[in-house]
C-alpha positions as CSV (number, residue, x, y, z in Angstrom):
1,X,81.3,79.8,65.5
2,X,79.0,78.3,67.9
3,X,79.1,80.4,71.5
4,X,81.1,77.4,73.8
5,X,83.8,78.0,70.4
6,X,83.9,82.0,70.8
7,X,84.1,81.7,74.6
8,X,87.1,79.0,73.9
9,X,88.6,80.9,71.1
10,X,92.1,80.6,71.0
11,X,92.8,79.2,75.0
12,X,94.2,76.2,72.9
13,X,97.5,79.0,72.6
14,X,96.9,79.8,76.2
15,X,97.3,76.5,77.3
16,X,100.6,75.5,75.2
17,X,102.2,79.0,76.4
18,X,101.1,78.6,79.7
19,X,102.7,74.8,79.6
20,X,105.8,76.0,78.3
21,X,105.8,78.7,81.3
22,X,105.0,75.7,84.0
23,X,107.8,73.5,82.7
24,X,110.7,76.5,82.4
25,X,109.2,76.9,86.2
26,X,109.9,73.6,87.3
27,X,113.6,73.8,85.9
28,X,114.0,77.2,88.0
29,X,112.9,75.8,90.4
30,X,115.7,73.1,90.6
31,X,118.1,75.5,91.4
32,X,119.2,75.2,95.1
33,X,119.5,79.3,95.3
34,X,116.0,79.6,94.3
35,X,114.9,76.7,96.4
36,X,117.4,78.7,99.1
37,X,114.7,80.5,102.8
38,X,111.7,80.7,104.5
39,X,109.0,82.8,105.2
40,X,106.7,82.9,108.2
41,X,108.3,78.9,108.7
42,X,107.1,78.1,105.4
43,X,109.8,77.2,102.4
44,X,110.5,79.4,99.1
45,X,109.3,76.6,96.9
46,X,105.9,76.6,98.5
47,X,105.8,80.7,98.3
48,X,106.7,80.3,94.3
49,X,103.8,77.7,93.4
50,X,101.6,79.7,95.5
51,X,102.5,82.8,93.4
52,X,102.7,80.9,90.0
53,X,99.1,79.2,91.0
54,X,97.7,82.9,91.7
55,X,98.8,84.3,88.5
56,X,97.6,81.4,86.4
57,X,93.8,81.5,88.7
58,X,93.8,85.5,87.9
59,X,94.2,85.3,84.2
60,X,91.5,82.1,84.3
61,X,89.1,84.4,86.0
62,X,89.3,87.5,83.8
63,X,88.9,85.0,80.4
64,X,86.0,83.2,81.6
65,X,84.7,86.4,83.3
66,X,85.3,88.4,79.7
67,X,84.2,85.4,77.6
68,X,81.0,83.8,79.4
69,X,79.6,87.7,79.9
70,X,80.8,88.9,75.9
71,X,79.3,86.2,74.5
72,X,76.5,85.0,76.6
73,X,76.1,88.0,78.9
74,X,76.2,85.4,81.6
75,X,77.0,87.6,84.6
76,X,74.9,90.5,84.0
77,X,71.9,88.2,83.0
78,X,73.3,86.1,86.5
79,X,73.6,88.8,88.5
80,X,71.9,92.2,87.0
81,X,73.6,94.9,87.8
82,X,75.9,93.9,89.9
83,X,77.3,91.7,87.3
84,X,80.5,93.7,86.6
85,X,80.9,95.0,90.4
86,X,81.1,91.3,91.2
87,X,83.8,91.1,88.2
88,X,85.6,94.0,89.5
89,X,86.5,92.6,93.4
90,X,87.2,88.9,92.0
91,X,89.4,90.7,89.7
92,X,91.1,93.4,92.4
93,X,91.4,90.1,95.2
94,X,92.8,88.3,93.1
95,X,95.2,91.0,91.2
96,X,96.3,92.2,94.8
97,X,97.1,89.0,96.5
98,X,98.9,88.2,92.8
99,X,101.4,91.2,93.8
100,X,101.9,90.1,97.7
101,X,102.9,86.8,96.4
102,X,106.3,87.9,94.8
103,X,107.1,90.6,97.2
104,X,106.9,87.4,100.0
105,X,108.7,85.3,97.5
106,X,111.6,88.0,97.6
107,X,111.7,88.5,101.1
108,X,111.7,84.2,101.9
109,X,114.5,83.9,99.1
110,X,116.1,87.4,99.7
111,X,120.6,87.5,99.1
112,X,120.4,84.7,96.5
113,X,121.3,87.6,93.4
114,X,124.9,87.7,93.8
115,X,125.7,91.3,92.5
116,X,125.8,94.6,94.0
117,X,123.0,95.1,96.6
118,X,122.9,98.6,95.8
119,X,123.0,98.8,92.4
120,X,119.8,96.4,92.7
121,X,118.3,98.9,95.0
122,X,118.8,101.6,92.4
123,X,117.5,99.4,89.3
124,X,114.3,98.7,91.4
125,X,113.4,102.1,91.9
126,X,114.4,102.6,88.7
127,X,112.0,100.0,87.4
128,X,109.2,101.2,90.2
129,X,109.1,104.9,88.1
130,X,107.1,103.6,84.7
131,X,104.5,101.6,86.8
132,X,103.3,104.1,88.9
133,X,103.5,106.8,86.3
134,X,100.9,103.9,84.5
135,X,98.5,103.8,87.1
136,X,98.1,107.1,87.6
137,X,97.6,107.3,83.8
138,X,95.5,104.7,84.4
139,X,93.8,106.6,87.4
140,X,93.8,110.0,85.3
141,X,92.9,109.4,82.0
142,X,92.0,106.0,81.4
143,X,89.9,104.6,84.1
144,X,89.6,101.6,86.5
145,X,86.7,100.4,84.7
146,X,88.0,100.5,81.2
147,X,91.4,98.9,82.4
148,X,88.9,95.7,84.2
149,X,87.6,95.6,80.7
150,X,83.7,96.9,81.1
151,X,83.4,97.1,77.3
152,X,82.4,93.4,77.8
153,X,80.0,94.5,79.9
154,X,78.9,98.4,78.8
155,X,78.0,99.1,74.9
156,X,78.6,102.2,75.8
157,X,82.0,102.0,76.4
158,X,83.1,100.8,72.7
159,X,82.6,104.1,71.4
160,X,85.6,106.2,73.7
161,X,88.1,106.6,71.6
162,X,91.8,105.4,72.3
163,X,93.5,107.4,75.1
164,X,96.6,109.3,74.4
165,X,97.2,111.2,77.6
166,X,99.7,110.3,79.8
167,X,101.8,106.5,79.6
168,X,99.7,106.3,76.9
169,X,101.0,109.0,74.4
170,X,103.9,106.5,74.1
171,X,102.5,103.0,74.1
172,X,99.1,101.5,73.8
173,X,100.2,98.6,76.0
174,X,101.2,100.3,79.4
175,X,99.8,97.7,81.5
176,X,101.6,94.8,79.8
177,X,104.8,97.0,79.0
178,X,105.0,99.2,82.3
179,X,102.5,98.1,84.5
180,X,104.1,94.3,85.3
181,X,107.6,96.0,85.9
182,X,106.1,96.5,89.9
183,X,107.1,92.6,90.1
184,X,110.2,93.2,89.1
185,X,110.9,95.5,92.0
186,X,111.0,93.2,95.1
187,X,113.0,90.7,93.2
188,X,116.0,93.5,92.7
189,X,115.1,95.4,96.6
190,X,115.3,92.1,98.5
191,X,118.4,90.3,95.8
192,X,115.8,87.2,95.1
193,X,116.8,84.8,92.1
194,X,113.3,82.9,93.0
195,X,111.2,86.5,92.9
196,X,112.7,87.5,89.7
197,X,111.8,83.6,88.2
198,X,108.6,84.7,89.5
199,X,108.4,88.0,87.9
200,X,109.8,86.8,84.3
201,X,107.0,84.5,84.0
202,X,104.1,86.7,85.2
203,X,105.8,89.2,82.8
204,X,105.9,86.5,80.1
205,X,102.2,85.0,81.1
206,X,100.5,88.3,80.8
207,X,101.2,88.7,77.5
208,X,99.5,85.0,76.8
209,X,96.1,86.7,78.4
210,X,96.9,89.4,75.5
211,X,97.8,86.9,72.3
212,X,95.1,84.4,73.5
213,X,92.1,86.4,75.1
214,X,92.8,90.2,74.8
215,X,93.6,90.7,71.7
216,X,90.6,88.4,70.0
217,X,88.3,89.8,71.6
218,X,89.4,93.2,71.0
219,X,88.6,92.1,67.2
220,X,85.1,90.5,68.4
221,X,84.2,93.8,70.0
222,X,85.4,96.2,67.8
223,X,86.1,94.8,64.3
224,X,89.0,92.9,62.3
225,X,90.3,96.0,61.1
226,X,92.4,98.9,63.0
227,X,90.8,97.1,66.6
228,X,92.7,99.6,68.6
229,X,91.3,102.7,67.0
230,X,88.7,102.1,69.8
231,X,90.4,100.5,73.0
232,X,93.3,101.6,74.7
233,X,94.4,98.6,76.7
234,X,95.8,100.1,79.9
């Protein structure tokens, strides 16, 4: 494979999955309850695209971030050492205002689940339990760095073995699995039908950054064979 093919390598998937995602949007969308409040004078609908646009710059960044530096060390040979630190804040900004998005999507479209406010209350606590026990797994035992993905950047980081500490003595997909559950909880706190729209399809998107990006270059790095032996993807 030439390196413009390795650094596109398999965003052919991300782009069907992620059109399939836009389209099931814009039928959610349609629904007047979901359509339903306002935030700071500005309309749910605006709030959701905002959050939907956020998620889908995010997982652009981290691909062409992971993909330009693993297979043309473009930002370290751009920016030295300060390659990944660069990496790191684009990724956090981004991450962070990714997560304020739904929580102001639930509070502009909040009362539109009609079912037990209380019972929601108790589900989103419920639901808020698994993703913090994975960041402070995450925190603990596996590291910020390793979760941003530095072995694109470090050699030195592809020898760590897998982590089994924590979150992680259960799955070897907490981030994916448990982490993404903290966008579930302001759609169940604050009864929003347009926040939990918005949560299925960051849940469902982040799983195209694993099929499509991850996941390949988990076998670039690491080997064909038994990938995971190596990486623990937080």
């Amino acid at each position: 494979m030439s390196q413009i093919q390795l650094i596109f390598e398999k965003q052919w998937l991300h782009g069907l999955l992620l059109a399939v995602l836009l389209a099931g949007m814009v039928l959610v969308t349609g629904n007047d309850d979901v359509r339903a409040g306002q935030f700071w004078g500005v309309t749910t609908p605006f709030w959701i695209w905002l959050a939907i646009g956020l998620a889908v710059t995010h997982q652009t960044f981290v691909w062409v971030c992971w993909r330009t530096q693993l297979h043309a060390s473009l930002l370290i040979r751009t920016f030295d050492n300060h390659g990944f630190l660069l990496y790191a804040i684009g990724f956090s900004i981004l991450g962070i205002a990714r997560v304020i998005a739904v929580f102001i999507v639930a509070i502009s479209n909040q009362d539109t689940l009609q079912t037990d406010t209380i019972a929601l209350k108790f589900l989103a606590i419920i639901l808020l339990a698994p993703a913090l026990y994975l960041f402070y797994s995450v925190k603990r035992y596996f590291g910020f760095k390793r979760a941003f993905g530095i072995d694109h950047f470090d050699d030195g980081y592809r020898s760590i073995p897998f982590e089994r500490r924590g979150i992680f003595r259960y799955t070897r997909n907490g981030m994916y699995i448990y982490g993404f559950l903290l966008l579930w909880v302001p759609a169940f706190w604050w009864a929003s039908l347009a926040a939990l729209g918005v949560a299925v399809f960051n849940h469902l998107y982040i799983w195209v950054h694993y099929f499509a990006t991850e996941l390949p270059d988990i076998n670039r790095i690491y080997g064909e064979t038994r990938p995971r032996d190596h990486k623990e993807t937080a």
